[in-house]
Structures are given as structure tokens and as C-alpha cells.
N, C-alpha and C positions, 0 to 999 in steps of 0.2 A: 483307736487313737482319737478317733473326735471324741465317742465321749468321754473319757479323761479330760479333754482340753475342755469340755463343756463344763464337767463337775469342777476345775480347776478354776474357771470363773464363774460356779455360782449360779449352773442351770443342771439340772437332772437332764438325762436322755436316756431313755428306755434301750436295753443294751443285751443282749445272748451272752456276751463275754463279762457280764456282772462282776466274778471272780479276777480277771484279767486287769480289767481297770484297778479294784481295790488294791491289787496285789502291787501294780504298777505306783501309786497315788502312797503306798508304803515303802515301797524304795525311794522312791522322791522323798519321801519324810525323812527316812533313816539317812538317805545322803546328807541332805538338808542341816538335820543336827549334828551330823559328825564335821559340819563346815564350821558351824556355832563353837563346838568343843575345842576343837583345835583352832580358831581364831582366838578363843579366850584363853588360850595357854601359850600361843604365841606370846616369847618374851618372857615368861614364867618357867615354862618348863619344857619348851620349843622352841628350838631356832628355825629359822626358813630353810635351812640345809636339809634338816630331818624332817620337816614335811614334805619337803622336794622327794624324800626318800621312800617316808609313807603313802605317796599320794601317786608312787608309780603305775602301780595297776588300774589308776584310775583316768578318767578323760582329766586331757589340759584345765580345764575349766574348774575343775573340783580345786586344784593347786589356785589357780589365779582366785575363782573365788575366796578360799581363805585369804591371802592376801589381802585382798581386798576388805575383806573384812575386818579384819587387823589393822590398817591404817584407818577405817571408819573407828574403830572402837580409840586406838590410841587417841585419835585428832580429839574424841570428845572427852575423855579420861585426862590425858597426860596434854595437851595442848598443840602436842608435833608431833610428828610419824620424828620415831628411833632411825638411823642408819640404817641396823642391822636389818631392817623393816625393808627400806628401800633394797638393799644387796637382793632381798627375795626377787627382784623381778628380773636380776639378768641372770637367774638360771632357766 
């Protein structure tokens, strides 16, 4: 775990579990973009219901992060966060 957290800000640390980090440092990525994908189709071709949906097997965070990211993108795209935007946070 440290060094992950090291390589994550940009220091090498000499490590046994070499494999373990990189492996870990890839699911962070691949989560990471699947927040990007689905924040940029919120409202296109996703509503907050069916992310609510797709995002069950995952930690709370992965849900609110898209949100979150959906109202960063609207606010600078379109000028307001949508309604249907807001409704996302009281599930």
C-alpha cells in the first residue's frame, strides 16, 4: 500500500510486490475511466436512475463521483447543472 501511494504522487519505492501495485494502479485507471464514460453520457444516453443501477456492485463513491462529474462538465458546457442532474443525489 505505501508504495502505490508513493508511485501515486510521483516517488518510486523499491517494492517485492512490484506486480501487486501495478495491478492495483490498473484498477484505479480502469475505474477512473469508467467514471469519465459515464459522466460524459449522463443526459445523452444515461439518466442518474440507471447509473444508480449500473453502479450497484460498486462502492458509494464511484455513483457520487460520476455525479459529480456530470455537474462539473454541465456547469462548464451547458452553464447550469439539468434537474434531472440534481434528482441524482437523493437516491
Amino acid at each position: 500500500m505505501y508504495s502505490f501511494l508513493c508511485l501515486e504522487n510521483g516517488y518510486f519505492v523499491p517494492t517485492r510486490e512490484w506486480e501487486l501495485v501495478k495491478s492495483v494502479q490498473e484498477g484505479k485507471m480502469s475505474v477512473n475511466l469508467q467514471i469519465k464514460l459515464w459522466s460524459e453520457d449522463i443526459g445523452i444516453l444515461l439518466m442518474p436512475d440507471e447509473l444508480f443501477v449500473y453502479c450497484k456492485d460498486y462502492p458509494k463513491w464511484v455513483y457520487k463521483s460520476t455525479i459529480e462529474q456530470s455537474k462539473r462538465r454541465f456547469i462548464k458546457d451547458v452553464g447550469y447543472i439539468p434537474s434531472f442532474i440534481k434528482l441524482g443525489d437523493l437516491t
